[in-house]
N, C-alpha and C positions, 0 to 999 in steps of 0.2 A: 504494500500500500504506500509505502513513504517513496521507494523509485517510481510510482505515476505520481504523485504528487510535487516529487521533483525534476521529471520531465516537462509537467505543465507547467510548472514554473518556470523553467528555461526555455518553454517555446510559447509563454508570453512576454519574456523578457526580449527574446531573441527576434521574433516573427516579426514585430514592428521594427525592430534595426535591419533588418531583411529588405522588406518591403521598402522602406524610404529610399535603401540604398539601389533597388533594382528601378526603381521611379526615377533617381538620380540619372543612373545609365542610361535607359532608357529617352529620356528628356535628350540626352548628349547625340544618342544616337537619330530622333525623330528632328532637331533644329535643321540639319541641312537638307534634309527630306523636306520639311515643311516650305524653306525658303526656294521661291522660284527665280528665276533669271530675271533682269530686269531689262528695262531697254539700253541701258548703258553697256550692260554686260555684252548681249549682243550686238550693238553696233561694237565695242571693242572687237569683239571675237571678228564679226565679219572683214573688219579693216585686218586685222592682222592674221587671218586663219589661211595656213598655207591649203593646196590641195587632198591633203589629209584626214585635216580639220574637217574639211566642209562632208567629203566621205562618209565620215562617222555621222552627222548630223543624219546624212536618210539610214544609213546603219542602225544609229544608236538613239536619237530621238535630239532633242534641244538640251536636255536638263542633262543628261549622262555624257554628250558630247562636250558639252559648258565644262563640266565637274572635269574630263579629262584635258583638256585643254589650261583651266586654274591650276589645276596639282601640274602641269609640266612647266607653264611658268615658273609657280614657285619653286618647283627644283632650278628650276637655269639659275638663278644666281649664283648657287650652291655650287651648282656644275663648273662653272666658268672662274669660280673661287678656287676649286679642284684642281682643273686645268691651269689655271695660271699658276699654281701651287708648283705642279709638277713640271712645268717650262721654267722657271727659278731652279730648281733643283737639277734638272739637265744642263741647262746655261751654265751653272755652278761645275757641274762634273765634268765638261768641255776642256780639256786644258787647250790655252792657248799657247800659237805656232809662232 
């Protein structure tokens, strides 16, 4: 009798730190879901989308196209930080004639 009364006890203590915590996640995951493209976004997209870009658009739709095109931007800085990283270090290793 005292281990069900100490089970319910820890799955009334538990369940609501549970539950908030999976509403938290959840909330993280449904923001970018919820948000749609705006006109800015695609007039950006369309000036700058190589022939790729536009591909995926009747492939993949507007919103999933957008999404893949934002995430490759934000890596190019990172990239070209990379790259240059690595032409320093070559340059560096060159001995000169």
């Amino acid at each position: 009798m005292v281990y069900y009364s100490a089970m319910a006890g820890l799955l009334v203590v538990f369940f609501p730190l549970f539950l908030l915590g999976f509403l938290l996640f959840m909330e993280r995951v449904e923001e970018p879901l919820s948000r749609g493209p705006t006109e800015t976004d695609v007039a950006e997209f369309l000036d700058t989308a190589s022939r790729e870009d536009v591909d995926n658009v009747f492939r993949y739709g507007v919103r999933r196209s957008l999404e893949r095109w934002r995430n490759r931007r934000r890596r190019l800085p990172k990239l070209a930080a990379i790259v240059s990283r690595q032409r320093d270090t070559e340059v560096e290793a060159v001995p000169e004639k």
